[in-house]
KOLGU-4560 file (N, C-alpha, C; in nm, 3 decimals, padded with zeros to 5 digits):
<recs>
<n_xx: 10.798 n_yy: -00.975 n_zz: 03.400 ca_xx: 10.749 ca_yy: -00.884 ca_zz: 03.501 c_xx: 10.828 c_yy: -00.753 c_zz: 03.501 mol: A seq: 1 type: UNK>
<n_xx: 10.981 n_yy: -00.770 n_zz: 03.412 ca_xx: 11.055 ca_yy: -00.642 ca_zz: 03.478 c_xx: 10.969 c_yy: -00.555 c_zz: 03.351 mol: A seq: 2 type: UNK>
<n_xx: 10.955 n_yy: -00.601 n_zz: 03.232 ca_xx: 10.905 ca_yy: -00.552 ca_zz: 03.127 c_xx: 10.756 c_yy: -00.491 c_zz: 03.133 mol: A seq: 3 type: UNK>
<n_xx: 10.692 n_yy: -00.523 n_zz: 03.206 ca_xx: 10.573 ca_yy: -00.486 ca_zz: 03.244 c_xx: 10.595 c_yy: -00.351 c_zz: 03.378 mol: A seq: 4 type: UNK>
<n_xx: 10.712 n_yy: -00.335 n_zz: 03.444 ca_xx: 10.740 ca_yy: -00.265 ca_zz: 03.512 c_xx: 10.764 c_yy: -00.148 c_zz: 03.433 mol: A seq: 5 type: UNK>
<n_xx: 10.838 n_yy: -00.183 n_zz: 03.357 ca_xx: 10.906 ca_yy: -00.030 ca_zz: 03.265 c_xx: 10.797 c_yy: -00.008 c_zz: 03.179 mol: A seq: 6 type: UNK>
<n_xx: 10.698 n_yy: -00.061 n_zz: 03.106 ca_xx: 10.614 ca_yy: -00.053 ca_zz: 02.993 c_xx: 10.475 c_yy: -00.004 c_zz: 03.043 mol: A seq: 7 type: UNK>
<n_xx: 10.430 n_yy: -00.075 n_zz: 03.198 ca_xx: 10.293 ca_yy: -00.090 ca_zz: 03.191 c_xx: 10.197 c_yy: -00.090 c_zz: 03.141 mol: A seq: 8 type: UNK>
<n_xx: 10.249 n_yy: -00.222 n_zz: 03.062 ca_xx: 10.188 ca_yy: -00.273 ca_zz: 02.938 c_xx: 10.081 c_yy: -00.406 c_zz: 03.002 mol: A seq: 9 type: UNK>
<n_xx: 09.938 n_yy: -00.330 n_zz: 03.027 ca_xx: 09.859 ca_yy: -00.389 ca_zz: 03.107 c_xx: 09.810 c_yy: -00.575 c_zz: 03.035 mol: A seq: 10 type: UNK>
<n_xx: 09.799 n_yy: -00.551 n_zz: 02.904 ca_xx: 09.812 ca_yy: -00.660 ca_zz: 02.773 c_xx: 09.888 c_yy: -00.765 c_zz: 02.838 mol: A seq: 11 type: UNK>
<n_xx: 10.050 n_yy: -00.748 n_zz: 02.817 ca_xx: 10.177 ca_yy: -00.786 ca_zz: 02.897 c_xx: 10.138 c_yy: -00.855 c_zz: 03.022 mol: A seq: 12 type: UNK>
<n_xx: 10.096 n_yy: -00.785 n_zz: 03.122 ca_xx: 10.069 ca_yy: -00.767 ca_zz: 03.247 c_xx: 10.003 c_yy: -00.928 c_zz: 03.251 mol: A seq: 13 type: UNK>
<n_xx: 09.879 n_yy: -00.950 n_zz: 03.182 ca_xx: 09.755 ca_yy: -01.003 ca_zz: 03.173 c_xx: 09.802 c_yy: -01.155 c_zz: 03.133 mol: A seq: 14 type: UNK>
<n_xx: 09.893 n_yy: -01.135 n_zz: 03.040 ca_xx: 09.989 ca_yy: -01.295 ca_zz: 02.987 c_xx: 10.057 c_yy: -01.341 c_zz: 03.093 mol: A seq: 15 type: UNK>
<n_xx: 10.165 n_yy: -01.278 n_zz: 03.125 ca_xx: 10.262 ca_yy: -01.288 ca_zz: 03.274 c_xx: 10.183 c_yy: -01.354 c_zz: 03.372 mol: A seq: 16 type: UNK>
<n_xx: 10.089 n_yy: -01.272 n_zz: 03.433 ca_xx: 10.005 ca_yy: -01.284 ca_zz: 03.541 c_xx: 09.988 c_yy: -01.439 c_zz: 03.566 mol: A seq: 17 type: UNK>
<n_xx: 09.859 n_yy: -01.478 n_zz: 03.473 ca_xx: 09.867 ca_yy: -01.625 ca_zz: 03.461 c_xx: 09.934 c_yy: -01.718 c_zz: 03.394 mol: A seq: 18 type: UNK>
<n_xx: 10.090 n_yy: -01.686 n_zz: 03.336 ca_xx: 10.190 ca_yy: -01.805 ca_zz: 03.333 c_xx: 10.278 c_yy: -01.780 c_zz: 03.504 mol: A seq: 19 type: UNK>
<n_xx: 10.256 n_yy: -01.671 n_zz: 03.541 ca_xx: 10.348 ca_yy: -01.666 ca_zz: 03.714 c_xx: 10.287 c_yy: -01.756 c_zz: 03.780 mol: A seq: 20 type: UNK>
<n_xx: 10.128 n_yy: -01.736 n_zz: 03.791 ca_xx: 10.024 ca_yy: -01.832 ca_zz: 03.887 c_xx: 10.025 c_yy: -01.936 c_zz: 03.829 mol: A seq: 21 type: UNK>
<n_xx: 10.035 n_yy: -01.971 n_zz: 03.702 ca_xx: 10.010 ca_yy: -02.116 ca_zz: 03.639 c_xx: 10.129 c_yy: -02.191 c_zz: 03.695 mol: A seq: 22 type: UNK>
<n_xx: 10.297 n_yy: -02.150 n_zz: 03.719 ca_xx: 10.420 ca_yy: -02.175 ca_zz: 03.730 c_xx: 10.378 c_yy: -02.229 c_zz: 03.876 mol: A seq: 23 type: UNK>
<n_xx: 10.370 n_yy: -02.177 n_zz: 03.974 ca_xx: 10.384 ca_yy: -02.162 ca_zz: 04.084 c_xx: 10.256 c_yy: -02.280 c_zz: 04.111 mol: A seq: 24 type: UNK>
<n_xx: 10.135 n_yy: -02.294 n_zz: 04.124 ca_xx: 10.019 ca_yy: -02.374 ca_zz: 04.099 c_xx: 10.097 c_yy: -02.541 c_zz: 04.035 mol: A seq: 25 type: UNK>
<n_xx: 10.113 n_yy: -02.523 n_zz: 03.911 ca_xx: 10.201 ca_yy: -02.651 ca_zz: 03.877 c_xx: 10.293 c_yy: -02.708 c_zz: 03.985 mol: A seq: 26 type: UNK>
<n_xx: 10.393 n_yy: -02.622 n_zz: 04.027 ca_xx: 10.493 ca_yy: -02.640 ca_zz: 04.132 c_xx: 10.427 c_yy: -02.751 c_zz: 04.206 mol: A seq: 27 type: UNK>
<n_xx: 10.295 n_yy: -02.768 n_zz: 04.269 ca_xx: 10.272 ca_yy: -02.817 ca_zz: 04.357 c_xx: 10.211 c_yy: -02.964 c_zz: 04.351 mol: A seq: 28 type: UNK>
<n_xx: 10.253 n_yy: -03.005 n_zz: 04.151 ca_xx: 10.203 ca_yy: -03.106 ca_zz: 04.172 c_xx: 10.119 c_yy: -03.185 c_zz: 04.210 mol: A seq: 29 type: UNK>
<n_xx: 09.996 n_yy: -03.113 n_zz: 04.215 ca_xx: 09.894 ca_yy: -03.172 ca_zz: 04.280 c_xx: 09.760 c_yy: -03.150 c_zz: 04.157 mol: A seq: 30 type: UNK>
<n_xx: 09.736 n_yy: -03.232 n_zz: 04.110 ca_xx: 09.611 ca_yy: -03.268 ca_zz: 04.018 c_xx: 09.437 c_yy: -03.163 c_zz: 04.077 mol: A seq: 31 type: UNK>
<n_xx: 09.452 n_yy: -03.169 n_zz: 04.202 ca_xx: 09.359 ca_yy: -03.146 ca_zz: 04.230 c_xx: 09.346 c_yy: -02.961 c_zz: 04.251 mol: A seq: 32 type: UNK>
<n_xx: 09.447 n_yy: -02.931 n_zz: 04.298 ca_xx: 09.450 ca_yy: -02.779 ca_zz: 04.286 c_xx: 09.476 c_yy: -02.691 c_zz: 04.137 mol: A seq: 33 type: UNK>
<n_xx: 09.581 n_yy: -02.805 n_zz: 04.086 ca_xx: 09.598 ca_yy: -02.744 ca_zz: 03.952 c_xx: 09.455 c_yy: -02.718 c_zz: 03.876 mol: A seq: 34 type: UNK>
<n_xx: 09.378 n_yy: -02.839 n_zz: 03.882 ca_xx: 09.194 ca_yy: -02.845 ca_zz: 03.803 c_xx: 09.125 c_yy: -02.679 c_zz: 03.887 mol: A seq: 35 type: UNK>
<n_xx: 09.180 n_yy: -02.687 n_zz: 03.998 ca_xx: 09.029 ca_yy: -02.617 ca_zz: 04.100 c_xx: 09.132 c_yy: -02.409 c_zz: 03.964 mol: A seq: 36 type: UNK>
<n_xx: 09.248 n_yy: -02.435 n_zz: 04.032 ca_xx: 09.331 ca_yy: -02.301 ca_zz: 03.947 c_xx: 09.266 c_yy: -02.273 c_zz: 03.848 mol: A seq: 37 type: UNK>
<n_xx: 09.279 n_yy: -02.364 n_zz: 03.707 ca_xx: 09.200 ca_yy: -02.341 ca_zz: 03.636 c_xx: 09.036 c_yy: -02.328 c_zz: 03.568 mol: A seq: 38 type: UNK>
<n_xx: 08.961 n_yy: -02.385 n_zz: 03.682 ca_xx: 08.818 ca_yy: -02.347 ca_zz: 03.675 c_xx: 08.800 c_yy: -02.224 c_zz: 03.745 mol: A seq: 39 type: UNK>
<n_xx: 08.872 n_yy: -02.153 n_zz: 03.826 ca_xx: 08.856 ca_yy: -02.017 ca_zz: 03.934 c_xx: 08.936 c_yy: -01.946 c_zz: 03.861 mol: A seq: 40 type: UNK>
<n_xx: 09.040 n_yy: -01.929 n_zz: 03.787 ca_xx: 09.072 ca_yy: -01.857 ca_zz: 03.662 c_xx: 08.990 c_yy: -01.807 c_zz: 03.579 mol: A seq: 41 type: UNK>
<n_xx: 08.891 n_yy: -01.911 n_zz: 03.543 ca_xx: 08.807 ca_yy: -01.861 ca_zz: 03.396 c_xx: 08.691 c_yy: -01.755 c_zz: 03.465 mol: A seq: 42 type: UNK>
<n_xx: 08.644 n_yy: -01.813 n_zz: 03.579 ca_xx: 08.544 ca_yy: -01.742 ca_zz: 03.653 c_xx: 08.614 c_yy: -01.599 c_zz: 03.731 mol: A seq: 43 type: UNK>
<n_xx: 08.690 n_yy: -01.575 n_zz: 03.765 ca_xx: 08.749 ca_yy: -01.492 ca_zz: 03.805 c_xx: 08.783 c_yy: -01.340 c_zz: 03.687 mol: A seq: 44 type: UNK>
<n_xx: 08.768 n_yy: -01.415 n_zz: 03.562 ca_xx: 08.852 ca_yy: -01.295 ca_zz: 03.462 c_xx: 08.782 c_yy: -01.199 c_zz: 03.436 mol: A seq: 45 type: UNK>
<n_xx: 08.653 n_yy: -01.192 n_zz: 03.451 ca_xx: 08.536 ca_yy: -01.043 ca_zz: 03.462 c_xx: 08.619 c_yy: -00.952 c_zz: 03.543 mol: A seq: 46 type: UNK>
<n_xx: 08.661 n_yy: -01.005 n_zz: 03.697 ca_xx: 08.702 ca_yy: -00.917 ca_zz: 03.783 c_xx: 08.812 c_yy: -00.879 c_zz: 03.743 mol: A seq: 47 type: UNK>
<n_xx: 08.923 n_yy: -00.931 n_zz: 03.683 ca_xx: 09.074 ca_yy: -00.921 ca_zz: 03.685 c_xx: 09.030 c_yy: -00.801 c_zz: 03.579 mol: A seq: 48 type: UNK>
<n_xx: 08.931 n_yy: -00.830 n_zz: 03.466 ca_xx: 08.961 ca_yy: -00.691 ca_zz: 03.376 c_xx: 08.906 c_yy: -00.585 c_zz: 03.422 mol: A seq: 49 type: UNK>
<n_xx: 08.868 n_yy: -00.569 n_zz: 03.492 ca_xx: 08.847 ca_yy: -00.431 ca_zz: 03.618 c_xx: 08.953 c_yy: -00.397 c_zz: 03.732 mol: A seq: 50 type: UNK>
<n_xx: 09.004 n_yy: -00.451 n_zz: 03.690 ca_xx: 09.167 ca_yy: -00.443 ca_zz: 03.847 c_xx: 09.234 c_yy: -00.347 c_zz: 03.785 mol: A seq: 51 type: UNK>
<n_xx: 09.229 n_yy: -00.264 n_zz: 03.848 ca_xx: 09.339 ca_yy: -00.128 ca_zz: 03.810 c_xx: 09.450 c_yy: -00.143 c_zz: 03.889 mol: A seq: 52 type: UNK>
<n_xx: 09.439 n_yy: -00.241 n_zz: 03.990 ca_xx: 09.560 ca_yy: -00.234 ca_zz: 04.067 c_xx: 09.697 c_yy: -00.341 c_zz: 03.999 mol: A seq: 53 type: UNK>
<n_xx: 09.675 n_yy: -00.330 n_zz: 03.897 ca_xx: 09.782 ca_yy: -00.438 ca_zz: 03.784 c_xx: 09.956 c_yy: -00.439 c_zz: 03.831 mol: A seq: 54 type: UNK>
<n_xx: 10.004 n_yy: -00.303 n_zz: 03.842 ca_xx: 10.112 ca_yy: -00.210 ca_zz: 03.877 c_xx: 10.191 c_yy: -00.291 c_zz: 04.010 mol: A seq: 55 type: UNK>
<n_xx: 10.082 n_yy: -00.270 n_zz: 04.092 ca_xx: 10.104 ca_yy: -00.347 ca_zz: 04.213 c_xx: 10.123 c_yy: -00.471 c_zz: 04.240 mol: A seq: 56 type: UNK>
<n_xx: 10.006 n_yy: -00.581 n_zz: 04.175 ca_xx: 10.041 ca_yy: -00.709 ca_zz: 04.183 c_xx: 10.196 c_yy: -00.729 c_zz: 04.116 mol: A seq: 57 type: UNK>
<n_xx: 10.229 n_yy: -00.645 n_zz: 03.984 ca_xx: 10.335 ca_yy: -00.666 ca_zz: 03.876 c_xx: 10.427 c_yy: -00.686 c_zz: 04.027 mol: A seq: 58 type: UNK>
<n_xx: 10.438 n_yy: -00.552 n_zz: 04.116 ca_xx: 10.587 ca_yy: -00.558 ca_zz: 04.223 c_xx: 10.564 c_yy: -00.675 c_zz: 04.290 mol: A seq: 59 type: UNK>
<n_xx: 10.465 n_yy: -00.695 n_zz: 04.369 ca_xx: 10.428 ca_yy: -00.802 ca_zz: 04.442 c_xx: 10.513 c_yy: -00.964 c_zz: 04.390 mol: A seq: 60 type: UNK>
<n_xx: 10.455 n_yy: -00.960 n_zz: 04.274 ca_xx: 10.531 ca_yy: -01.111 ca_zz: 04.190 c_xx: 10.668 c_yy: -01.100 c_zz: 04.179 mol: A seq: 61 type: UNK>
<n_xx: 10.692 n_yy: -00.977 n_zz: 04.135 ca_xx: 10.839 ca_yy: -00.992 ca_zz: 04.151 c_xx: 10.941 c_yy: -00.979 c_zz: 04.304 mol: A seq: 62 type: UNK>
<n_xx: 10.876 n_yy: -00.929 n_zz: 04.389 ca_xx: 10.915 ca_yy: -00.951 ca_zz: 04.562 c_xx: 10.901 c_yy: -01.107 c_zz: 04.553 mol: A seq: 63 type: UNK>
<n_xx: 10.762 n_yy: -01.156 n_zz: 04.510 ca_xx: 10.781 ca_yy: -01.331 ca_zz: 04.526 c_xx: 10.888 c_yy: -01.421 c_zz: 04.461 mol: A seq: 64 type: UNK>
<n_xx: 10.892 n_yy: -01.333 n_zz: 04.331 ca_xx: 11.021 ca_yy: -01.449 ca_zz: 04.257 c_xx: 11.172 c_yy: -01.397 c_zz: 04.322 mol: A seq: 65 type: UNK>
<n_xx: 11.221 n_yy: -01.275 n_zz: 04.312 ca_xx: 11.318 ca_yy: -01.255 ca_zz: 04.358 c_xx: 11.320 c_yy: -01.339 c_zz: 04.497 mol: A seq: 66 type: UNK>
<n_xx: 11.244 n_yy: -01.328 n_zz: 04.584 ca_xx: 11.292 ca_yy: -01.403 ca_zz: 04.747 c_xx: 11.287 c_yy: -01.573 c_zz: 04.684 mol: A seq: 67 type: UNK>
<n_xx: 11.198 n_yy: -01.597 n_zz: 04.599 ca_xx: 11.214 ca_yy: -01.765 ca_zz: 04.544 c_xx: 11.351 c_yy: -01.795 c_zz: 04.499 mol: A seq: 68 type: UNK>
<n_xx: 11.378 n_yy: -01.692 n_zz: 04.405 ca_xx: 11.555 ca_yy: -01.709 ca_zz: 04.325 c_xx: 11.664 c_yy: -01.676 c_zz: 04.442 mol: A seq: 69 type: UNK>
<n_xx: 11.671 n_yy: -01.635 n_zz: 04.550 ca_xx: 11.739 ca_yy: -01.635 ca_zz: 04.644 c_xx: 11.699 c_yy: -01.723 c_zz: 04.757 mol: A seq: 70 type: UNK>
<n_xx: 11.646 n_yy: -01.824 n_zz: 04.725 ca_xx: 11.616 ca_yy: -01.956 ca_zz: 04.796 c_xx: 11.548 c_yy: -01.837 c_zz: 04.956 mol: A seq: 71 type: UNK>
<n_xx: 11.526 n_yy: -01.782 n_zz: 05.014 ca_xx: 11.439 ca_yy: -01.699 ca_zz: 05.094 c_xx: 11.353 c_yy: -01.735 c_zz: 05.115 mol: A seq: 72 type: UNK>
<n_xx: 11.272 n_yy: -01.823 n_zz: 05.191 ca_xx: 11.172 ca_yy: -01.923 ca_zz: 05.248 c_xx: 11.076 c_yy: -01.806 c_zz: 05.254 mol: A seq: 73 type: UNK>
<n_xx: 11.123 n_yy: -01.723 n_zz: 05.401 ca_xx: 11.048 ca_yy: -01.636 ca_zz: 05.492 c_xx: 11.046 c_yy: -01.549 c_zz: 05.406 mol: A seq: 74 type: UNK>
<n_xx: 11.108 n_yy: -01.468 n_zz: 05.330 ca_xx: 11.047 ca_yy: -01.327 ca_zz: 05.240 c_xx: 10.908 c_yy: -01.359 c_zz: 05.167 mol: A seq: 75 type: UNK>
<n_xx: 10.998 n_yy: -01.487 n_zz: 05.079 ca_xx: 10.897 ca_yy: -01.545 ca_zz: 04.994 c_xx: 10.769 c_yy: -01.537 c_zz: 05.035 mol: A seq: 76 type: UNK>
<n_xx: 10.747 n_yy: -01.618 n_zz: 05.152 ca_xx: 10.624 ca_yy: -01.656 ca_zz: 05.210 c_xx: 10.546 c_yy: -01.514 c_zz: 05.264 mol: A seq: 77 type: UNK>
<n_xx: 10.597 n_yy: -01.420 n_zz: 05.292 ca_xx: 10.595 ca_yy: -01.315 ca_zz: 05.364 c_xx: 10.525 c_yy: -01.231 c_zz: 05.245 mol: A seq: 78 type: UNK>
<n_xx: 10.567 n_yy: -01.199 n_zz: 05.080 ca_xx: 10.554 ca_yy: -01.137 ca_zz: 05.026 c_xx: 10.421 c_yy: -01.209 c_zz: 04.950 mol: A seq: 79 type: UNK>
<n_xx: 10.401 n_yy: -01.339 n_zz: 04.978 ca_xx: 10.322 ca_yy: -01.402 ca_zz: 04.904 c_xx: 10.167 c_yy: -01.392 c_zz: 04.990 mol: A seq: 80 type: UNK>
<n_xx: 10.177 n_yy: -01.401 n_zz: 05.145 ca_xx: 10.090 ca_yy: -01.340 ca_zz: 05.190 c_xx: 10.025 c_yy: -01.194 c_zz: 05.223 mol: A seq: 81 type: UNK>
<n_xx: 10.112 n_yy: -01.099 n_zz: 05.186 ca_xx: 10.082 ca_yy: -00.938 ca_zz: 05.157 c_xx: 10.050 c_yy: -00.952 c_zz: 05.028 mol: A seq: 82 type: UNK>
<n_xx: 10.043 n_yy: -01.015 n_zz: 04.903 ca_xx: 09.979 ca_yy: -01.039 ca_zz: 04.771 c_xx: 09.868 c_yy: -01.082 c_zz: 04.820 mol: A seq: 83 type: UNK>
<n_xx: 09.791 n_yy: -01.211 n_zz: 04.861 ca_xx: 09.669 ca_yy: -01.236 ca_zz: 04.867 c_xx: 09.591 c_yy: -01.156 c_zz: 04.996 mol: A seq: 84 type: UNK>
<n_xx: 09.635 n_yy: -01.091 n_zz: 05.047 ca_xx: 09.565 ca_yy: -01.015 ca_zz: 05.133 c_xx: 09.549 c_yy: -00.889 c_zz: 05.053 mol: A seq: 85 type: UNK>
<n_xx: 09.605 n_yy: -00.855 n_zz: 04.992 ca_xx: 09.586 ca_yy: -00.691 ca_zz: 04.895 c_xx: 09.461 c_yy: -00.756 c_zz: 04.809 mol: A seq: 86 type: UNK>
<n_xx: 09.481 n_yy: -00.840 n_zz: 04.739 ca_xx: 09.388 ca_yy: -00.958 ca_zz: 04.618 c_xx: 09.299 c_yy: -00.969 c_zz: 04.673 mol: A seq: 87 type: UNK>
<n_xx: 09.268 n_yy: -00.980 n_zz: 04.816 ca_xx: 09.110 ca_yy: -01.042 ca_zz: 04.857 c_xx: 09.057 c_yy: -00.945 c_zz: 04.900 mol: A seq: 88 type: UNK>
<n_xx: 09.132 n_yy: -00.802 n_zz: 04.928 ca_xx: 09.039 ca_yy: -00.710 ca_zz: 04.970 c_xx: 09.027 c_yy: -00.640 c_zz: 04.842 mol: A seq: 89 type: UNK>
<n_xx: 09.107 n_yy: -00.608 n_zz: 04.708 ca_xx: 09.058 ca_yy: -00.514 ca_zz: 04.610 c_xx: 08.969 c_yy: -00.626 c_zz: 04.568 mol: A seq: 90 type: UNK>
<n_xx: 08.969 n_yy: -00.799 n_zz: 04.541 ca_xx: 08.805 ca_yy: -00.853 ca_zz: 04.496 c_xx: 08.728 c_yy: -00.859 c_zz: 04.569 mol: A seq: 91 type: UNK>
<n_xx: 08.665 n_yy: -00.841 n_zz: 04.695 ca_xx: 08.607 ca_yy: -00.773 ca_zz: 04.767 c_xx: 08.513 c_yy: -00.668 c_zz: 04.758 mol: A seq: 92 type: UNK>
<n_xx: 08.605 n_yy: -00.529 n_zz: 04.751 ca_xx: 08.591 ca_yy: -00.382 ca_zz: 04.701 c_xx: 08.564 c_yy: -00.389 c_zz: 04.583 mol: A seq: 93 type: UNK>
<n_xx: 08.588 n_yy: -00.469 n_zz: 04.473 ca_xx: 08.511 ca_yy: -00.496 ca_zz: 04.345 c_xx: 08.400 c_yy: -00.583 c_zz: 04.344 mol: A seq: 94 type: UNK>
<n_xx: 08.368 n_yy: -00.656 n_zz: 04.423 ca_xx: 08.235 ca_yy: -00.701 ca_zz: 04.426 c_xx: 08.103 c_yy: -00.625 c_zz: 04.494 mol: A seq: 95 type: UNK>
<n_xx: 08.161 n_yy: -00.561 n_zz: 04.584 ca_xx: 08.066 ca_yy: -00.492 ca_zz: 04.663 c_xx: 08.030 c_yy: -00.364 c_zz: 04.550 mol: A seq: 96 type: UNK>
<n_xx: 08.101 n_yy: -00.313 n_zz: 04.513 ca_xx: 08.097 ca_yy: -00.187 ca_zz: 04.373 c_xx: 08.002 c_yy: -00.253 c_zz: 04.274 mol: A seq: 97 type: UNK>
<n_xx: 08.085 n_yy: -00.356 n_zz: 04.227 ca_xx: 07.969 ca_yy: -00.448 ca_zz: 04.135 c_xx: 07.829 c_yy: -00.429 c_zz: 04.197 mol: A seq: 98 type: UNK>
<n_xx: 07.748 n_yy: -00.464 n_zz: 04.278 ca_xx: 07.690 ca_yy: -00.503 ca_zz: 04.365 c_xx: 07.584 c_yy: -00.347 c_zz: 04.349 mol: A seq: 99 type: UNK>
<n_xx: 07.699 n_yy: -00.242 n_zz: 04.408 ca_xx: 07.549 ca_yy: -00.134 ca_zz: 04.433 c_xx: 07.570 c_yy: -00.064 c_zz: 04.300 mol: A seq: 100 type: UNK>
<n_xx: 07.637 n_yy: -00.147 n_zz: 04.188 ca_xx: 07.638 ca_yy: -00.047 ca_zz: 04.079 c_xx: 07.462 c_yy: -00.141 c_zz: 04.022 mol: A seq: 101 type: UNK>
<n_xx: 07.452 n_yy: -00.262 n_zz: 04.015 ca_xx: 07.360 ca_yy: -00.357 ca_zz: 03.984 c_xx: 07.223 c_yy: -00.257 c_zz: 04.050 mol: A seq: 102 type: UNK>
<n_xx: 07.228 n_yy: -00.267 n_zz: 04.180 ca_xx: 07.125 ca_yy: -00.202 ca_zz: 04.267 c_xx: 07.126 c_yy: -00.100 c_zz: 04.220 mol: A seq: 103 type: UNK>
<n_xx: 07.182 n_yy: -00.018 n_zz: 04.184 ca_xx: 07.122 ca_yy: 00.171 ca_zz: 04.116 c_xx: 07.062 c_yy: 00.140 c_zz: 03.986 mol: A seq: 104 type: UNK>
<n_xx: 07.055 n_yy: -00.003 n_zz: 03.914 ca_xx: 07.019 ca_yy: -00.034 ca_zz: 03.800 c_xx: 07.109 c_yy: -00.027 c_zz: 03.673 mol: A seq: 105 type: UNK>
<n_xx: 07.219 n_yy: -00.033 n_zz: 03.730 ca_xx: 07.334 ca_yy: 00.034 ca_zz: 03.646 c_xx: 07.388 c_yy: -00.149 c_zz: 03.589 mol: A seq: 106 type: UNK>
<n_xx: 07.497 n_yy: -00.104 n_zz: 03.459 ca_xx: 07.528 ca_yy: -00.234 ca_zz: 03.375 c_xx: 07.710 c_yy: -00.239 c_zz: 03.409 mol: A seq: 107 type: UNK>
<n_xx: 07.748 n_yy: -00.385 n_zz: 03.460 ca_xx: 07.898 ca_yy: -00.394 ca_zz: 03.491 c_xx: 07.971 c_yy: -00.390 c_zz: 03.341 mol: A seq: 108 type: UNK>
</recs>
């Protein structure tokens, strides 16, 4: 992630991304979320290669790991919910775009 900071090396970015979520997802040991992760991964990756907001998630993950590596419960948790709230409104704002780009007759 720090390498993707200095480089914004969106490529980079794109590998990281889902070994951070894959890391964290595993963590939880649970068979059933790990399966659901990776079927909403594959379906999800149209949108991710339209996310210009790459830059941002990059700080975001690293606010999450740094408060994780300093054992930081509350940052952690704190920084991990300002990530999926940024995430659900830019896929959101990319679906709705999708959406009236379709309706003008236009191709995603």
């Amino acid at each position: 992630m720090l390498e993707v900071k200095q480089t914004k090396n969106r490529k980079l970015f794109d590998e990281l991304d889902k070994k951070f979520h894959s890391v964290i997802i595993c963590a939880s040991y649970n068979n059933n979320i790990i399966r659901f992760f990776n079927e909403l991964w594959e379906k999800i990756e149209i949108l991710r290669r339209h996310n210009e907001r790459f830059m941002k998630s990059n700080e975001e993950h690293l606010k999450i790991i740094l408060s994780i590596l300093a054992d930081n419960k509350k940052e952690a948790y704190k920084a991990l919910l300002i990530h999926l709230n940024n995430v659900k409104k830019e896929t959101l704002y990319s679906l709705n775009e999708g959406i009236k780009t379709i309706k003008r007759g236009g191709v995603l």
